[in-house]
C-alpha positions, 0 to 999 in steps of 0.5 A: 491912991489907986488900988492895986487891982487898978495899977495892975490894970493900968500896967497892963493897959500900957503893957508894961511890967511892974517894977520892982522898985521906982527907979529910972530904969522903970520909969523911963520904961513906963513913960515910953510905954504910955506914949505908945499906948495911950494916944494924945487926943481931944475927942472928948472936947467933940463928944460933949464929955466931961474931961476929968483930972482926978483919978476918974481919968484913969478910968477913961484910960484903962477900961475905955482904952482913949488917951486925952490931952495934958490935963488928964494924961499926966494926972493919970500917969502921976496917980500910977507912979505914985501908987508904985513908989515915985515920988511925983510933983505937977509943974505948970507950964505955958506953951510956945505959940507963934513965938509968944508964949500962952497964959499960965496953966496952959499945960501940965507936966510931972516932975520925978524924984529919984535919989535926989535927981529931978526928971521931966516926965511929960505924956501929953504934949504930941511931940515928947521924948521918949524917956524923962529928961534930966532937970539937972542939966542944960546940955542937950539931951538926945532921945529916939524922938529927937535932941530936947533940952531944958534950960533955965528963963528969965522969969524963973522957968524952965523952956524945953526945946525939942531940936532947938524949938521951943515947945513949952515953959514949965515951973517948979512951984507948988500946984494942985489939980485944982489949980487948973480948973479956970483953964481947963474951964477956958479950953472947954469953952473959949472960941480961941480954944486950940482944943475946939479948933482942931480935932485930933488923935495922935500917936508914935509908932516904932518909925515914926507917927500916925495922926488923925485931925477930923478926917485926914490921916497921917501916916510918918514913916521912916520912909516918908509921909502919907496923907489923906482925907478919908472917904465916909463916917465908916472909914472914920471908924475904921481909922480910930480902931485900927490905929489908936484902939477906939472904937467909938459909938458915935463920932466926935463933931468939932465944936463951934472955934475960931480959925484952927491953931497949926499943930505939929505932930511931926 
């Protein structure tokens, strides 16, 4: 459990008030909050870092001001809503590649209770909706980052779209941080790893989206899209300090993969 010297920091990272108690109003503030605080990034994968999925997570996010992918993201924003009340659960997932779907434990998501009523909480997949989503309806939902629906599958999942795409599968079954170990193991070492074949750092912004992936810079707007590689180590830097607040002493390398996976962050 965090301490409340912790919470207040983490609120305080994400600039986001304490509530006054766990409700949906809050929540849907904090989650939006986090999305355009605290950036979807795998540098850590490049750095020769440990990735971390107990509450030293919260650390790296808090007081190193990086971000990180589903499997530290979500864990850190599930240690501060339990440590404000809510009531939060892990839901395993798998996630929609080329119209397969990965093994399982291929990502993370939360799962809110809120007087009765279960939301999909989820801060680290690059293309979430701004706010929870209802687990009690099928209908679609629309969000400032677009119309999202969760449906029930065949194998007992449940598929969210975002503007009728599949993103990824989750389940409601009981798991623990642990049980992610082996994948976590396999994304840290595998050649067909995504997360060694791409190097990205990603987040919103009010009108749209700024990524990073090795040296080109992506800059969505609602007046259109720019790209560019940029010039030197420096400029690299600069990039990460202006547009995501990290500033590192040494850039990440890409690791040794196979040929990179296309990832969408628009």
């Amino acid at each position: 459990m965090l301490t409340e010297a912790t919470i207040a920091a983490y609120l305080d990272r994400i600039s986001a008030p304490r509530p006054a108690k766990p409700d949906l109003a809050s929540l849907r503030a904090i989650q939006a909050a986090h999305l355009y605080a605290v950036p979807f990034e795998n540098l850590g994968y490049h750095l020769a870092e440990e990735i971390h999925m107990d509450e030293r997570v919260v650390d790296k996010i808090v007081n190193e001001r990086r971000g990180g992918g589903c499997y530290e993201v979500n864990p850190a924003l599930s240690f501060l809503l339990e440590g404000l009340g809510y009531d939060v659960s892990l839901l395993p997932g798998r996630v929609w590649i080329k119209g397969e779907l990965t093994a399982p434990l291929h990502h993370l998501a939360l799962k809110v209770r809120i007087d009765g009523h279960s939301w999909l909480v989820d801060v680290g997949f690059g293309r979430n909706s701004r706010y929870p989503l209802s687990l009690g309806t099928e209908e679609p939902q629309d969000d400032p980052n677009g119309r999202f629906q969760v449906t029930a599958a065949d194998d007992g999942g449940i598929d969210v779209r975002t503007n009728d795409a599949l993103q990824y599968r989750v389940y409601d079954v009981p798991c623990r941080l642990s049980d992610f170990g082996p994948t976590l193991w396999w994304y840290r070492t595998a050649p067909d790893s995504p997360f060694l074949q791409n190097l990205f750092c990603s987040l919103p912004t009010d009108d749209g989206r700024v990524t990073l992936k090795e040296d080109r810079l992506t800059v969505l707007t609602g007046d259109g899209k720019e790209s560019r590689r940029l010039a030197d180590e420096q400029e690299v830097r600069e990039a990460y300090a202006k547009w995501f607040g990290i500033k590192l002493d040494r850039l990440p390398v890409k690791a040794s993969g196979g040929p990179a996976v296309p990832m969408s962050f628009e």
